[in-house]
PyMOL Python script that loads the backbone (N, CA, C, O; Angstrom):
from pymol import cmd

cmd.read_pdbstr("""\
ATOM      1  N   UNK A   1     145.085  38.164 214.524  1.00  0.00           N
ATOM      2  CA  UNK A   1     144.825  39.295 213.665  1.00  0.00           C
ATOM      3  C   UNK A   1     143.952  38.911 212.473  1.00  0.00           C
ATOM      4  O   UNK A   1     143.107  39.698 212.045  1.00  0.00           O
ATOM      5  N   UNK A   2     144.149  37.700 211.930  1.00  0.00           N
ATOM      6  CA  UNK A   2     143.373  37.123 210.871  1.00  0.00           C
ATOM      7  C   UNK A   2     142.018  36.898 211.418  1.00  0.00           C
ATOM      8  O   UNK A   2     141.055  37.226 210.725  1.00  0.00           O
ATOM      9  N   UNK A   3     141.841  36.389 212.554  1.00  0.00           N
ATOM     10  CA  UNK A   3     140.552  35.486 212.944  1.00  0.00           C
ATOM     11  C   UNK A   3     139.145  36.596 212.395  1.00  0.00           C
ATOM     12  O   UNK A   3     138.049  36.095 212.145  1.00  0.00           O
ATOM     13  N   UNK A   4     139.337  37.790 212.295  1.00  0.00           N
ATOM     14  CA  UNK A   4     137.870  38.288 212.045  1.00  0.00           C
ATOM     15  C   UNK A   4     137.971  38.446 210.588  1.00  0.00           C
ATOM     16  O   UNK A   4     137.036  39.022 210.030  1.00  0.00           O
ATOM     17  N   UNK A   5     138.951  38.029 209.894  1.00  0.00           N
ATOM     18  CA  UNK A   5     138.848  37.402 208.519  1.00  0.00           C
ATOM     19  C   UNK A   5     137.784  36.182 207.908  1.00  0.00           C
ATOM     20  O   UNK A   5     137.034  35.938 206.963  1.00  0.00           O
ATOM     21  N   UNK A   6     138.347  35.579 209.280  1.00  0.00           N
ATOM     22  CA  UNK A   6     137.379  34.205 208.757  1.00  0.00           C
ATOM     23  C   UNK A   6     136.421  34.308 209.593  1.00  0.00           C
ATOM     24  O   UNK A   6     135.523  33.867 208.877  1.00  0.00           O
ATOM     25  N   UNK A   7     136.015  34.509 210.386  1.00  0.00           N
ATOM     26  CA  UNK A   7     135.097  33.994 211.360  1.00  0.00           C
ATOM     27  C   UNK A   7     133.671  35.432 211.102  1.00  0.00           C
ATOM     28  O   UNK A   7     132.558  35.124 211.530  1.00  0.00           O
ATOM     29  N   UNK A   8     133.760  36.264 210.712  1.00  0.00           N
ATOM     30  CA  UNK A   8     133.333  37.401 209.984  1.00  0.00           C
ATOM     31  C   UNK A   8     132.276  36.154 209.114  1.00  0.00           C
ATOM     32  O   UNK A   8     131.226  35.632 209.487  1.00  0.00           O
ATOM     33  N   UNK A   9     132.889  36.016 208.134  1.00  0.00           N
ATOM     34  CA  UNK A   9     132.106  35.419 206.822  1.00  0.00           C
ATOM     35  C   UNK A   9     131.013  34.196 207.056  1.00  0.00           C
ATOM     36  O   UNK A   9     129.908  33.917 206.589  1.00  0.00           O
ATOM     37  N   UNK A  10     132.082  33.511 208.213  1.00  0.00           N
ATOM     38  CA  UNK A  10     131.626  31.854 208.771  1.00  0.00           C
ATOM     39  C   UNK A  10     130.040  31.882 209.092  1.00  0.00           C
ATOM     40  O   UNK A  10     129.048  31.259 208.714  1.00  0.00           O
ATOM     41  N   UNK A  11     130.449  33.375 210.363  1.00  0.00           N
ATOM     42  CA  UNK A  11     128.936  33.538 211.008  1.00  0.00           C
ATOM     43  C   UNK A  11     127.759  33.842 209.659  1.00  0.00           C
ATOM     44  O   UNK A  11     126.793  33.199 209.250  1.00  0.00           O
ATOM     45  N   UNK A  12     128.305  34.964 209.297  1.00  0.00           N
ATOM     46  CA  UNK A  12     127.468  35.170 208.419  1.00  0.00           C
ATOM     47  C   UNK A  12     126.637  34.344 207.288  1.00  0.00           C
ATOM     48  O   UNK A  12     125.498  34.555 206.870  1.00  0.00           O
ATOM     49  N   UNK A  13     127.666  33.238 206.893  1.00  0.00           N
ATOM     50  CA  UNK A  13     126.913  31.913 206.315  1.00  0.00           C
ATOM     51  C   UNK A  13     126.082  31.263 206.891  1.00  0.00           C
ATOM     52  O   UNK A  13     124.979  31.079 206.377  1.00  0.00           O
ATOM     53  N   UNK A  14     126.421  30.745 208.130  1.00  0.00           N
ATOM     54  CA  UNK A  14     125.973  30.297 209.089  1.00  0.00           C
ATOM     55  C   UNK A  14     124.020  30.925 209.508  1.00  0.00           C
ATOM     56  O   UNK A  14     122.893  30.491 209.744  1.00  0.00           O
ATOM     57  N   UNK A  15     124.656  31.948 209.381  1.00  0.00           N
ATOM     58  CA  UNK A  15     122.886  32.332 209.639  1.00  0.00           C
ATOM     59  C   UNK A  15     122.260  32.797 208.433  1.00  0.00           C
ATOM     60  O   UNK A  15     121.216  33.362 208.758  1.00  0.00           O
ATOM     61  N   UNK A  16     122.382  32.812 207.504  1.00  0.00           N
ATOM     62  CA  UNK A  16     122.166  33.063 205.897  1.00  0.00           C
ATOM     63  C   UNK A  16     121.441  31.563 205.344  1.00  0.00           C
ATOM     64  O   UNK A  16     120.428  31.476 204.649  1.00  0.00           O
ATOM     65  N   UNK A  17     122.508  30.129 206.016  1.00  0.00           N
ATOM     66  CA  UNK A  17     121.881  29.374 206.059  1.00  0.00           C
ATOM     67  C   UNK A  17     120.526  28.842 206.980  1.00  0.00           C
ATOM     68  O   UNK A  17     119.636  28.142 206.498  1.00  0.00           O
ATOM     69  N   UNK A  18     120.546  29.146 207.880  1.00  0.00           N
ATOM     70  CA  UNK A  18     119.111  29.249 209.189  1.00  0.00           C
ATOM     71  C   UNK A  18     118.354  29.873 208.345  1.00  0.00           C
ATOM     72  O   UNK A  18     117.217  29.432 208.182  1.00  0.00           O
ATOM     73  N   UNK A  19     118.685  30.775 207.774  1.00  0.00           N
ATOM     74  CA  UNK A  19     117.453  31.496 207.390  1.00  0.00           C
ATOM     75  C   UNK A  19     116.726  30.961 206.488  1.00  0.00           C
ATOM     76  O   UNK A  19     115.500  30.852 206.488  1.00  0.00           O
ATOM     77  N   UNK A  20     117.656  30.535 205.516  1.00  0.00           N
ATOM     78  CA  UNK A  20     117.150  30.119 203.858  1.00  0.00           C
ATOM     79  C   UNK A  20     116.550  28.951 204.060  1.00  0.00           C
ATOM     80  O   UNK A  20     115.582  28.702 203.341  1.00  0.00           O
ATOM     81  N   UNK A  21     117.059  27.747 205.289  1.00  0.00           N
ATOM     82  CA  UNK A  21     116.136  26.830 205.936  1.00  0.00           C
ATOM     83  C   UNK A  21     114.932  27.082 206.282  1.00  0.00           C
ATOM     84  O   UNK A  21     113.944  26.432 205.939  1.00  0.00           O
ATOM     85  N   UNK A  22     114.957  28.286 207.156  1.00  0.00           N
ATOM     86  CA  UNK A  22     113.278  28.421 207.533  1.00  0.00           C
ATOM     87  C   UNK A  22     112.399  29.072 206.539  1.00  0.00           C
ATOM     88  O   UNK A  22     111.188  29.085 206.760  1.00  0.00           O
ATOM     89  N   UNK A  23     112.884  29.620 205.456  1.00  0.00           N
ATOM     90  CA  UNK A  23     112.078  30.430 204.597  1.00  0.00           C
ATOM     91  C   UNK A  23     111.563  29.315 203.262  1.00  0.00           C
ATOM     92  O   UNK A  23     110.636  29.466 202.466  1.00  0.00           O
ATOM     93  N   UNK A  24     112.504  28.233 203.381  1.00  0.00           N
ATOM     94  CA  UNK A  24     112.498  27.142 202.667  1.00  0.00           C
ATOM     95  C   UNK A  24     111.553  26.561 203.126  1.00  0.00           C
ATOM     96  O   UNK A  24     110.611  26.580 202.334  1.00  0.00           O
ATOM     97  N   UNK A  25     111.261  25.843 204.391  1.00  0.00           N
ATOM     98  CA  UNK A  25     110.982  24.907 205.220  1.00  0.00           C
ATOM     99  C   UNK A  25     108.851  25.844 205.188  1.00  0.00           C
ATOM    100  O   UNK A  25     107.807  25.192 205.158  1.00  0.00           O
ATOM    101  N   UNK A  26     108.920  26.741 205.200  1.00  0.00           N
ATOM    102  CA  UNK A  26     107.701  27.729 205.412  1.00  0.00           C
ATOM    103  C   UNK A  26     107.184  27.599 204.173  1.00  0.00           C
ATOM    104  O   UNK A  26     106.063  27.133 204.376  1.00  0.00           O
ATOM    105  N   UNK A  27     107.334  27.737 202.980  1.00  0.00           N
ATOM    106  CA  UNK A  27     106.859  28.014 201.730  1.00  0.00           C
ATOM    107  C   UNK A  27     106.472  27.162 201.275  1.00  0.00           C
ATOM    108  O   UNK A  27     105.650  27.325 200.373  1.00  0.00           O
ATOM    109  N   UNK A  28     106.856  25.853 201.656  1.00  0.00           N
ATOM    110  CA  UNK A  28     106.686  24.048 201.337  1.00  0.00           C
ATOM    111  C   UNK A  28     105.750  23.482 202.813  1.00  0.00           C
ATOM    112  O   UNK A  28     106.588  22.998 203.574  1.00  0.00           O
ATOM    113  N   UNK A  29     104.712  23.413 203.275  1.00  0.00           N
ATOM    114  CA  UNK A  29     104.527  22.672 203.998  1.00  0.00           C
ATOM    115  C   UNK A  29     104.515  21.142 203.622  1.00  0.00           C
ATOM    116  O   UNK A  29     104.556  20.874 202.421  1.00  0.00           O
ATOM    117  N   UNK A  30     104.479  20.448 204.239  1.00  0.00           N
ATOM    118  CA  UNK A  30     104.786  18.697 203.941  1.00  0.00           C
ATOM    119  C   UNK A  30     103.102  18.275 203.813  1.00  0.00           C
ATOM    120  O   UNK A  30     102.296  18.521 204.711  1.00  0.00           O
ATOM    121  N   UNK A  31     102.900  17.889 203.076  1.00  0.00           N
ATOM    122  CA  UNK A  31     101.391  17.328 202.782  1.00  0.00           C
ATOM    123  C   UNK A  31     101.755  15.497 202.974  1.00  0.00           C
ATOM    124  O   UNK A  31     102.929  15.125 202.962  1.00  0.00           O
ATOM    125  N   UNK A  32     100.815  14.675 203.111  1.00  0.00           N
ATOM    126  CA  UNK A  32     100.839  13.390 202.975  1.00  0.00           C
ATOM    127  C   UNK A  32     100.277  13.259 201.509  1.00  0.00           C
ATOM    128  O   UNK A  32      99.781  12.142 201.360  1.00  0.00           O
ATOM    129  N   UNK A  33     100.211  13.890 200.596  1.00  0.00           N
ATOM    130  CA  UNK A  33      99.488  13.392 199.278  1.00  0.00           C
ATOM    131  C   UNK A  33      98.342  14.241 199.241  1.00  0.00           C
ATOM    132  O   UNK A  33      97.986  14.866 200.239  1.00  0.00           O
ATOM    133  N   UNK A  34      97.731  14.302 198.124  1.00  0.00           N
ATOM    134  CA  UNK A  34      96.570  14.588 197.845  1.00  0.00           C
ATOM    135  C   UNK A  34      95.179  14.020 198.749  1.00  0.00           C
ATOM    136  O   UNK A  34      95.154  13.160 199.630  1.00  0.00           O
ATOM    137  N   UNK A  35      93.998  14.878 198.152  1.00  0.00           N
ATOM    138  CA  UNK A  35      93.066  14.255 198.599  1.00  0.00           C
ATOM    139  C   UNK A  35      92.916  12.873 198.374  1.00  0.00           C
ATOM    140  O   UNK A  35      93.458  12.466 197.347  1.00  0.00           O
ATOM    141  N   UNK A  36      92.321  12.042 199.069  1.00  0.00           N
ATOM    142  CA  UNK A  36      92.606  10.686 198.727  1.00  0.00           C
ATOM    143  C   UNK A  36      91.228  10.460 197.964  1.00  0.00           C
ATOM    144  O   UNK A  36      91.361   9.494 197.212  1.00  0.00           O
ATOM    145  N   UNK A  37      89.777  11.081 197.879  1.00  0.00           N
ATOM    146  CA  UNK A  37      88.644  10.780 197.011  1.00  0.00           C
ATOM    147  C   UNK A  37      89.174  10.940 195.954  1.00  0.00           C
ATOM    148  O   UNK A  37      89.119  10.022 195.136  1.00  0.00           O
ATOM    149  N   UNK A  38      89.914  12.260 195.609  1.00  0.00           N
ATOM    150  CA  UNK A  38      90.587  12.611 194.496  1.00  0.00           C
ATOM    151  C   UNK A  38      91.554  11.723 193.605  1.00  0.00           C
ATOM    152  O   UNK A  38      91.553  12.031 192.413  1.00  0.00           O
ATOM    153  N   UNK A  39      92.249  10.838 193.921  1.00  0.00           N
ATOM    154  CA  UNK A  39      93.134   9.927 194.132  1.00  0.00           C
ATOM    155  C   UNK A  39      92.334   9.011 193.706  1.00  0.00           C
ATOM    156  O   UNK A  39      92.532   8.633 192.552  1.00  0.00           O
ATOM    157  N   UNK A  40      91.112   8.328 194.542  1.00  0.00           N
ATOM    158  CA  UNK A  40      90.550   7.197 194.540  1.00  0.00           C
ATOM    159  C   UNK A  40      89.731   7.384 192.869  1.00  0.00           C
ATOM    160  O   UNK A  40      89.803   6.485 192.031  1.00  0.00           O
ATOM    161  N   UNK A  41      88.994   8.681 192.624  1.00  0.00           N
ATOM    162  CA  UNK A  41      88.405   8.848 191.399  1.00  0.00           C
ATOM    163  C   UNK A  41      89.479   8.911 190.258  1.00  0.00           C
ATOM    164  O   UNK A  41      88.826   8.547 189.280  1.00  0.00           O
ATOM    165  N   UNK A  42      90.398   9.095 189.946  1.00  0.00           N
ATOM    166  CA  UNK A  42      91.602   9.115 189.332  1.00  0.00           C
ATOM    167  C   UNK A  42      92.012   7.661 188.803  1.00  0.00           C
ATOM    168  O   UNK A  42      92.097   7.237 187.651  1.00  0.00           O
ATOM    169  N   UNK A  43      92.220   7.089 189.946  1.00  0.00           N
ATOM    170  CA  UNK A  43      92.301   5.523 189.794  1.00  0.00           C
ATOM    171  C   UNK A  43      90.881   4.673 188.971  1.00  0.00           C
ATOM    172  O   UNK A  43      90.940   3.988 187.950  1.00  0.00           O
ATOM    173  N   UNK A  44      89.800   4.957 189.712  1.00  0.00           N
ATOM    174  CA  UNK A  44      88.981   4.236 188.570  1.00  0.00           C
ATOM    175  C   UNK A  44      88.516   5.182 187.624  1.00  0.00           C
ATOM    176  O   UNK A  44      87.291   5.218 187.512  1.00  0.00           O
ATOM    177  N   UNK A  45      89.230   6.031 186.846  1.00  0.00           N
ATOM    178  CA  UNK A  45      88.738   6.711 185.562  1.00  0.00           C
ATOM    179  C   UNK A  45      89.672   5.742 184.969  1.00  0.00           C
ATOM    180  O   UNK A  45      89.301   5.127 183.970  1.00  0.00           O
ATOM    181  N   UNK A  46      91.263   5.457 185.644  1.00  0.00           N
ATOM    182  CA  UNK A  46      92.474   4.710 184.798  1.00  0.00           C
ATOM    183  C   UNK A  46      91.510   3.359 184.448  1.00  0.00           C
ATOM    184  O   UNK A  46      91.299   2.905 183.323  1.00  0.00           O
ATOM    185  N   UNK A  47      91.091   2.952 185.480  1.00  0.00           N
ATOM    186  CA  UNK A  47      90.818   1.408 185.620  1.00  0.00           C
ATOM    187  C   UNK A  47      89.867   1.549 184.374  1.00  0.00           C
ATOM    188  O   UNK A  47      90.115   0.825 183.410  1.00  0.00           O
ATOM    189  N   UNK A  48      88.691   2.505 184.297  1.00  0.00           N
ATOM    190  CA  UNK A  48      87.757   1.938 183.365  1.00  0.00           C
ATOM    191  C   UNK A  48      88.443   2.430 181.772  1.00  0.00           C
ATOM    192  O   UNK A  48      87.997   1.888 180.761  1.00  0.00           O
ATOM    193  N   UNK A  49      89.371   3.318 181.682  1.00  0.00           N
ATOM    194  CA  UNK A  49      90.282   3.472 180.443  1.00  0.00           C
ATOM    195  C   UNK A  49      90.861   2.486 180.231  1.00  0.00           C
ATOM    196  O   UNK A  49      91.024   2.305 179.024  1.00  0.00           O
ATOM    197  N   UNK A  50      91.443   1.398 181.132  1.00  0.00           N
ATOM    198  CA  UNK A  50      92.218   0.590 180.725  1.00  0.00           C
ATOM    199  C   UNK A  50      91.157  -0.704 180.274  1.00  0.00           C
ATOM    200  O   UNK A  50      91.314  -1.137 179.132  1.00  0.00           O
ATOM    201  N   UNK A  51      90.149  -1.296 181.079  1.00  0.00           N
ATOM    202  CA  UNK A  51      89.021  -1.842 180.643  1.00  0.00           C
ATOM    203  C   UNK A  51      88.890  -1.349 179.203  1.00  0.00           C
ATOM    204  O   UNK A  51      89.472  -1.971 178.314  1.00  0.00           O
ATOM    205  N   UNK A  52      88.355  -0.556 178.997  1.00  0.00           N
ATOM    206  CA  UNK A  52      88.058   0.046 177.829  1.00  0.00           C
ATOM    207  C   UNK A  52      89.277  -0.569 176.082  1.00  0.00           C
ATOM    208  O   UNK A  52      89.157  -1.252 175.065  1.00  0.00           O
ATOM    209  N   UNK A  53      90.244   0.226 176.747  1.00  0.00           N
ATOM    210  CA  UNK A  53      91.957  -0.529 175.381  1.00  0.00           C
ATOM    211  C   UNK A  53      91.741  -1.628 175.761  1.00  0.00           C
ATOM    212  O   UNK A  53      91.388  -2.147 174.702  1.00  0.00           O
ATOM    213  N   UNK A  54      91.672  -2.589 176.681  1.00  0.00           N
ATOM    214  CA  UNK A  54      91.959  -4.236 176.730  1.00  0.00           C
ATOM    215  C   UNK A  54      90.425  -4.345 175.706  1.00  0.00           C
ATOM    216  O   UNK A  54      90.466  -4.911 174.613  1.00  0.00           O
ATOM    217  N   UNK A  55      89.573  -3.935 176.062  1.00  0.00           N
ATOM    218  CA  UNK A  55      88.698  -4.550 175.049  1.00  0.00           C
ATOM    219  C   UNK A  55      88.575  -4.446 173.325  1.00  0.00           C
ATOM    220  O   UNK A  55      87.993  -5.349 172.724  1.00  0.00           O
ATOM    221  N   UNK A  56      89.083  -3.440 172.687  1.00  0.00           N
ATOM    222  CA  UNK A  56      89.428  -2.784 171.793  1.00  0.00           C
ATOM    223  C   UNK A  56      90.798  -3.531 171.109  1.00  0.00           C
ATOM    224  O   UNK A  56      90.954  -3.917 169.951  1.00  0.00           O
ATOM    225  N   UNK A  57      91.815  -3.592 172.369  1.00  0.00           N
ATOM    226  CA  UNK A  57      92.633  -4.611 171.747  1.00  0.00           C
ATOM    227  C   UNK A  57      92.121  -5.680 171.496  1.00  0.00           C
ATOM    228  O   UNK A  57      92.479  -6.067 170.384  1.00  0.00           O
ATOM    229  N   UNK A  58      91.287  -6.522 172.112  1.00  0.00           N
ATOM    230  CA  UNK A  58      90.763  -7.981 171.705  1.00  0.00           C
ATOM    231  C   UNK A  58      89.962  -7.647 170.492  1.00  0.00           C
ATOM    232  O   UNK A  58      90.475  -8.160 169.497  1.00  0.00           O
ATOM    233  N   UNK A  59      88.875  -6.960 170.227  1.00  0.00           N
ATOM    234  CA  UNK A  59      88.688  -6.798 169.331  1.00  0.00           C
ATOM    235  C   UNK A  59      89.378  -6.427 167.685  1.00  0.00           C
ATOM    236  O   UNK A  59      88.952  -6.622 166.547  1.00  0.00           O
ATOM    237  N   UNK A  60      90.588  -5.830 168.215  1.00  0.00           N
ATOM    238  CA  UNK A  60      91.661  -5.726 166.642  1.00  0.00           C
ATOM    239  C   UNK A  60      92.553  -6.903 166.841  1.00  0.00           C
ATOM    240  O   UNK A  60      93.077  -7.236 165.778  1.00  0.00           O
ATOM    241  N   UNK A  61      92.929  -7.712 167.956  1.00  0.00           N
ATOM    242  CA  UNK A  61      93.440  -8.731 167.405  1.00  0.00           C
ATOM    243  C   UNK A  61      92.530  -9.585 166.730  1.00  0.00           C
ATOM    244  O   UNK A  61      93.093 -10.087 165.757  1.00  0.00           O
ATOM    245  N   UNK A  62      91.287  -9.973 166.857  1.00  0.00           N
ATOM    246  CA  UNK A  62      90.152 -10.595 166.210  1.00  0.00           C
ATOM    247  C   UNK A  62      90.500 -10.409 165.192  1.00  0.00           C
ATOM    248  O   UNK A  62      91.171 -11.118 164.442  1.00  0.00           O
ATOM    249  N   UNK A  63      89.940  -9.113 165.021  1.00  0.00           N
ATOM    250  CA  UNK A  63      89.937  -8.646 163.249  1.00  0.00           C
ATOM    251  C   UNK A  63      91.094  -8.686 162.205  1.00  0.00           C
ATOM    252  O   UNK A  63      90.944  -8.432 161.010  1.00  0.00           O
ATOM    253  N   UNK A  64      92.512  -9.110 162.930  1.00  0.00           N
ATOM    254  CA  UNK A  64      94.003  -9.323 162.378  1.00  0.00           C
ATOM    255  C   UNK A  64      93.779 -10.376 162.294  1.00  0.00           C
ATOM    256  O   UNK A  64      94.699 -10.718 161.551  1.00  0.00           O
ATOM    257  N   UNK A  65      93.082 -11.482 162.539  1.00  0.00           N
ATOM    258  CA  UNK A  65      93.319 -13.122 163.206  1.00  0.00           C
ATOM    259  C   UNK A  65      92.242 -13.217 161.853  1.00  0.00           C
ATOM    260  O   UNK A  65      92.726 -13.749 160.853  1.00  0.00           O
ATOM    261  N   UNK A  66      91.037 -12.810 161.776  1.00  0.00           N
ATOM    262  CA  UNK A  66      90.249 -12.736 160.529  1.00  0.00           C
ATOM    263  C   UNK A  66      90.479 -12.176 159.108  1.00  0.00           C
ATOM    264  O   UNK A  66      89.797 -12.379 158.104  1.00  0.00           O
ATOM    265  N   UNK A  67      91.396 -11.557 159.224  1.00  0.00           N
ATOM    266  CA  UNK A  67      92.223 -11.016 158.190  1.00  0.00           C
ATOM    267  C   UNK A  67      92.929 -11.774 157.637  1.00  0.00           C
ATOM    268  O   UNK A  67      92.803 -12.049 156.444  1.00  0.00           O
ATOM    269  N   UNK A  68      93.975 -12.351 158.539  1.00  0.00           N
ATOM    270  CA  UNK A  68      95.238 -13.239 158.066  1.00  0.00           C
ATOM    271  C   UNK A  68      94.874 -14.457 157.788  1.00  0.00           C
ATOM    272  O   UNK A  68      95.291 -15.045 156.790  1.00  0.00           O
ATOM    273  N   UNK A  69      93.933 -15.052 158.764  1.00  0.00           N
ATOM    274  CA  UNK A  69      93.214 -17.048 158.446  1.00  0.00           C
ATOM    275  C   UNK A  69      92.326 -16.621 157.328  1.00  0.00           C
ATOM    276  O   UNK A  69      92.467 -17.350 156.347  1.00  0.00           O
ATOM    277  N   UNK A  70      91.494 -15.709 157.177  1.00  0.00           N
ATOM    278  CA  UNK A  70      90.616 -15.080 155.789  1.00  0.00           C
ATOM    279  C   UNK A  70      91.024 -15.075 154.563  1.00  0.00           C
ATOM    280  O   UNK A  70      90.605 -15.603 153.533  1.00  0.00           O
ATOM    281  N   UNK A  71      92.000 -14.330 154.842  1.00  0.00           N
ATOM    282  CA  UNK A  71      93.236 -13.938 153.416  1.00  0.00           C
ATOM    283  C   UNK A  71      93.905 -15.408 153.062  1.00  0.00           C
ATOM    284  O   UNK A  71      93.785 -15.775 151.893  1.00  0.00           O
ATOM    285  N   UNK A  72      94.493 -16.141 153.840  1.00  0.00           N
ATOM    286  CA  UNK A  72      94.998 -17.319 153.184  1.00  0.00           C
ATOM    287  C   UNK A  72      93.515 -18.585 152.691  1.00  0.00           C
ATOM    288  O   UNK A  72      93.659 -19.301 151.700  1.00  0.00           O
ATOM    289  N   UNK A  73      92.515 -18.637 153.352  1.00  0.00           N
ATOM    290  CA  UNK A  73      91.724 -19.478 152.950  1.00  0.00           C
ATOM    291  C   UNK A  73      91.498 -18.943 151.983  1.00  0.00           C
ATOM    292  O   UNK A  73      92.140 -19.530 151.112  1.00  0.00           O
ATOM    293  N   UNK A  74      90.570 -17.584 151.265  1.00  0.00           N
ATOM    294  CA  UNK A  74      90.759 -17.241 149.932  1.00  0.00           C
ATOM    295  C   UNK A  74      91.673 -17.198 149.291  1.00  0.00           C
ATOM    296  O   UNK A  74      91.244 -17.206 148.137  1.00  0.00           O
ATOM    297  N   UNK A  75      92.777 -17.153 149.269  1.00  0.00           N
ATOM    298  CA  UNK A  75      94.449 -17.575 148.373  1.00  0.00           C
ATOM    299  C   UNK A  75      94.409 -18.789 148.071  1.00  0.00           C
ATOM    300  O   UNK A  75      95.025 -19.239 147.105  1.00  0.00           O
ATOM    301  N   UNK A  76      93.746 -19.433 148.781  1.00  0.00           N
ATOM    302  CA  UNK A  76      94.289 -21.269 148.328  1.00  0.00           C
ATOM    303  C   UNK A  76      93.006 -21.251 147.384  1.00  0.00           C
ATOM    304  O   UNK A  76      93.238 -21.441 146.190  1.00  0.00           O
ATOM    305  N   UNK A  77      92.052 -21.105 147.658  1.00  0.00           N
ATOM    306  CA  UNK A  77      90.599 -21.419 147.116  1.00  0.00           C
ATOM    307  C   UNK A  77      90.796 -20.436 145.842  1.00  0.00           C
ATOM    308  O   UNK A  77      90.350 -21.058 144.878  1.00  0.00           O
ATOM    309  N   UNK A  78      91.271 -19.171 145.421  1.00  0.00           N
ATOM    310  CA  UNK A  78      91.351 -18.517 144.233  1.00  0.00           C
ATOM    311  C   UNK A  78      92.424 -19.709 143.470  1.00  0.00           C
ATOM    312  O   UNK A  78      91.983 -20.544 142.680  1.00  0.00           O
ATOM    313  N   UNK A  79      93.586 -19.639 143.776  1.00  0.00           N
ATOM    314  CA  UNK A  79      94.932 -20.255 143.220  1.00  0.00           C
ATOM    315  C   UNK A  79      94.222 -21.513 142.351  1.00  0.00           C
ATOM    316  O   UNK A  79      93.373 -22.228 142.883  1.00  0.00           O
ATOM    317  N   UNK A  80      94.595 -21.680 141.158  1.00  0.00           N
ATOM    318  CA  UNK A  80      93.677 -23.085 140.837  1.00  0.00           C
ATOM    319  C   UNK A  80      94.875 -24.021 140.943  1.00  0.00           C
ATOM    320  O   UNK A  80      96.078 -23.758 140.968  1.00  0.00           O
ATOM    321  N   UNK A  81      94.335 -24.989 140.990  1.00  0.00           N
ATOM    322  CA  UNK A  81      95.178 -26.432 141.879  1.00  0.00           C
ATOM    323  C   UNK A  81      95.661 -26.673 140.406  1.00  0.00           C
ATOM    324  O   UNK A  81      95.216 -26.316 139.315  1.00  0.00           O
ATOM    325  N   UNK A  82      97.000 -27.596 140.892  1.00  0.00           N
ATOM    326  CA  UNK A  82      97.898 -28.301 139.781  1.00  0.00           C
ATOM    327  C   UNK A  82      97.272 -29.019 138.230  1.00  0.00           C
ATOM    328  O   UNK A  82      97.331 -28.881 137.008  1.00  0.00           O
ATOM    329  N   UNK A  83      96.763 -29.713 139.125  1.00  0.00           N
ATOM    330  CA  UNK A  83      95.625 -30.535 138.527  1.00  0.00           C
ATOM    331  C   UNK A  83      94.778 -30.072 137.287  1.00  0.00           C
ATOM    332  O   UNK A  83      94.686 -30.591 136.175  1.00  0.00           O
ATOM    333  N   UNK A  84      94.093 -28.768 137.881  1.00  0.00           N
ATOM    334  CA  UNK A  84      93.180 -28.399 136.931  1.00  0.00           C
ATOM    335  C   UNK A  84      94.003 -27.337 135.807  1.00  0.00           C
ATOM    336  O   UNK A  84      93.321 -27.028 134.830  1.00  0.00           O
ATOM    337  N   UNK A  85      95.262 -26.820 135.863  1.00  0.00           N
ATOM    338  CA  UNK A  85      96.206 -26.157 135.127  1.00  0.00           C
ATOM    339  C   UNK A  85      96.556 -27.342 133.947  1.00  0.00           C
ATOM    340  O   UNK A  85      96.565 -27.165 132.729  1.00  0.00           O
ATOM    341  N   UNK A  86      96.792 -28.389 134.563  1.00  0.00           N
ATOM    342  CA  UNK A  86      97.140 -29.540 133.158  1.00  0.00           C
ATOM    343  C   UNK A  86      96.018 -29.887 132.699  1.00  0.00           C
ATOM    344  O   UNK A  86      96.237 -30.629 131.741  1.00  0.00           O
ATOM    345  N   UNK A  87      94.828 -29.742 132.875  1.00  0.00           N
ATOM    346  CA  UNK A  87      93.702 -29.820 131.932  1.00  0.00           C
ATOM    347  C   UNK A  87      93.189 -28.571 131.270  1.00  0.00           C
ATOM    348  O   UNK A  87      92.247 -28.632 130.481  1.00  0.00           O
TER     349      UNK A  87
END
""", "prot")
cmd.dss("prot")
cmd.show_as("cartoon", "prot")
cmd.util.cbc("prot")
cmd.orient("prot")
């Protein structure tokens, strides 16, 4: 007496799910990726951006490295030595 209690609803999930699979499965086709020229030009725009910061970084570490060995050789050379303070 129960069984078209349950079995009522079961089916009905049952193909509610089929469906929502194929309507799912349709709206998404499966691609392997993008165009791959597309892809390939992408990659060397990165490559020559990154070329680009690596060089820029070498150049500001330079200019930190000339800064800091700069700054102390003028510090010692301003500072007057012991020596010439007692005269």
């Amino acid at each position: 007496m129960f069984t078209p209690y349950i079995l009522i609803p079961s089916i009905v999930g049952i193909i509610c799910a089929i469906i929502g699979y194929v309507i799912g499965k349709s709206k998404n086709p499966q691609t392997d990726g993008e165009n791959p020229s597309s892809l390939k030009a992408d990659l060397d725009a990165c490559r020559s951006n990154a070329k680009n910061l690596s060089a820029k970084l070498e150049k500001l570490e330079h200019e930190m490295y000339e800064l800091e060995h700069g700054a102390k050789a003028t510090s010692k050379m301003s500072s007057p030595s012991p020596s010439a303070a007692k005269a």
